[in-house]
C-alpha positions in Angstrom: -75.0 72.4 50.7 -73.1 72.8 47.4 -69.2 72.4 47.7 -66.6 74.6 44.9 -63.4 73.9 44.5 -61.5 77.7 44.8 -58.3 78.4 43.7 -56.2 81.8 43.9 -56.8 84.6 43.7 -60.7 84.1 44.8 -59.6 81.8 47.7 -57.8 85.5 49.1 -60.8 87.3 47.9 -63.3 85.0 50.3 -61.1 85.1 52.8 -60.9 88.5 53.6 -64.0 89.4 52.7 -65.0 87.1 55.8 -62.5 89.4 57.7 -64.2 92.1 56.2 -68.2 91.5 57.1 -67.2 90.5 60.3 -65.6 93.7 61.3 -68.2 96.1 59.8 -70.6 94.1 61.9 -68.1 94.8 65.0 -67.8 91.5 66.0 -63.8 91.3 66.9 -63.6 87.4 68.3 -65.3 86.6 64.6 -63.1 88.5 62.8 -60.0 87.5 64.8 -61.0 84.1 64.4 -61.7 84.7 60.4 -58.1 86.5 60.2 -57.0 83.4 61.1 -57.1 82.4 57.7 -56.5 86.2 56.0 -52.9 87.0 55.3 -49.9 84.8 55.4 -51.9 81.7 56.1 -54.2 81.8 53.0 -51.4 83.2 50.7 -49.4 80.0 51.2 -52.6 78.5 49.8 -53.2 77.7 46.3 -56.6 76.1 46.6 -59.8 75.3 49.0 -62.9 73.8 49.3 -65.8 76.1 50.0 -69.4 75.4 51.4 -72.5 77.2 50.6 -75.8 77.2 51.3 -78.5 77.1 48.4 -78.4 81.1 48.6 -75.3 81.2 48.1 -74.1 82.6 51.4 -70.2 80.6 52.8 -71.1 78.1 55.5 -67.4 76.7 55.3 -63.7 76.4 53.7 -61.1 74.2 53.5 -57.2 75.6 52.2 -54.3 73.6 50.8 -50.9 74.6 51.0 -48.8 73.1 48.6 -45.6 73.4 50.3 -47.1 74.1 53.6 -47.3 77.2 55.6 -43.3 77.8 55.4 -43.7 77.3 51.6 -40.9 74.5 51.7 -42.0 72.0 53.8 -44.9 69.1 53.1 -48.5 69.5 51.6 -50.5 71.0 54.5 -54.3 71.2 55.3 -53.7 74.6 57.0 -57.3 75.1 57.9 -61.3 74.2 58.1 -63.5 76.4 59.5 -67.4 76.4 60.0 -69.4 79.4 60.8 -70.8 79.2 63.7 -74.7 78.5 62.6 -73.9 75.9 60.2 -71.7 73.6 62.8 -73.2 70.3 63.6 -74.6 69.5 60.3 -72.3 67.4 58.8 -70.3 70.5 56.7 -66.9 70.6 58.5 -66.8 66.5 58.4 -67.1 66.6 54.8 -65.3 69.4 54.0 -62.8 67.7 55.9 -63.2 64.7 53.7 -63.2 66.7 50.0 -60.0 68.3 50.7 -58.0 65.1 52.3 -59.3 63.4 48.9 -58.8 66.7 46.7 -54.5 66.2 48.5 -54.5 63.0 47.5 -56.0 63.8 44.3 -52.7 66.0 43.3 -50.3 63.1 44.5 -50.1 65.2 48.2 -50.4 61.9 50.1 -49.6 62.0 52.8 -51.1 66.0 53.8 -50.3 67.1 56.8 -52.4 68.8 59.4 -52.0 70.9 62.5 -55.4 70.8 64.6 -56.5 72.3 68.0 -58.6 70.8 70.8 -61.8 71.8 69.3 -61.4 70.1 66.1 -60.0 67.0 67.1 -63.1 65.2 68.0 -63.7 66.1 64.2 -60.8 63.9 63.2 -61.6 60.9 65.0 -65.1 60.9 63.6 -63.3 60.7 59.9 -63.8 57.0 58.4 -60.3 55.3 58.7 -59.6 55.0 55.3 -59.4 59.1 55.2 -57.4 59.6 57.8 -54.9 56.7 56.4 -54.5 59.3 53.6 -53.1 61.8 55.8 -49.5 62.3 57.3 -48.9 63.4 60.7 -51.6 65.1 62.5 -50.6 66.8 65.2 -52.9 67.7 67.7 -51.9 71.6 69.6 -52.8 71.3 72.8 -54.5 74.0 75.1 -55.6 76.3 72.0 -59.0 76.6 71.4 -59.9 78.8 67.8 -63.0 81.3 68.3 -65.5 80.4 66.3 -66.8 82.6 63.2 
């Protein structure tokens, strides 16, 4: 797996050419899920971490938002995904890691991060000494994202 660091406007570009495929493929929980990180959410966003295989196809990706989603708040991790086919390797763990480490990088420590039930079991596998570089993670109960 080869991780890039993206920054704007590409970071848009992958985005919603995720949302894209995805709907010409009529597959509307994927490209729901995918929109999840289209728009709004991914404009706030001035960099991310992208996974890909040795073909070059997107596995993953990890945004930053500088000054969160509301654009004035804290540095926020404001999402990781993993498509579907590449989950269980490994890639959402250490995209996970490289963008915790990339916020810490730019002085954005602590980052804060909003996560649902299905990734929380991803947080607790993180070695201590990562997550003691985040802020407040707060874990959303009873939302579950489709997967992609």
């Amino acid at each position: 797996m080869k991780y890039e660091l993206v920054t704007q406007p590409e970071l848009t570009g992958i985005a919603n050419d995720l949302i894209r495929r995805a709907a010409d493929q009529r597959d509307l929980l994927t490209a729901a899920a995918i929109s999840a990180i289209g728009g709004d959410r991914v404009r706030c966003c001035d960099e991310g971490i992208v996974a890909r295989t040795r073909f070059g196809n997107l596995a993953g990706l990890a945004t930053i938002a500088p000054q969160g989603e509301s654009y004035d708040g804290p540095p926020e991790i404001v999402g990781v995904f993993v498509g579907r086919k590449y989950r269980r390797k490994g890639i959402g763990k250490e995209l996970l890691m490289l963008v915790i480490n990339r916020c810490a990088e730019r002085g954005f420590q602590p980052a804060m991060m909003a996560v649902t039930n299905n990734g929380w079991a991803l947080i607790e596998s993180l070695p201590q000494e990562v997550r003691d570089k985040c802020g407040e993670i707060r874990r959303i109960p009873g939302i579950e994202i489709f997967p992609f």
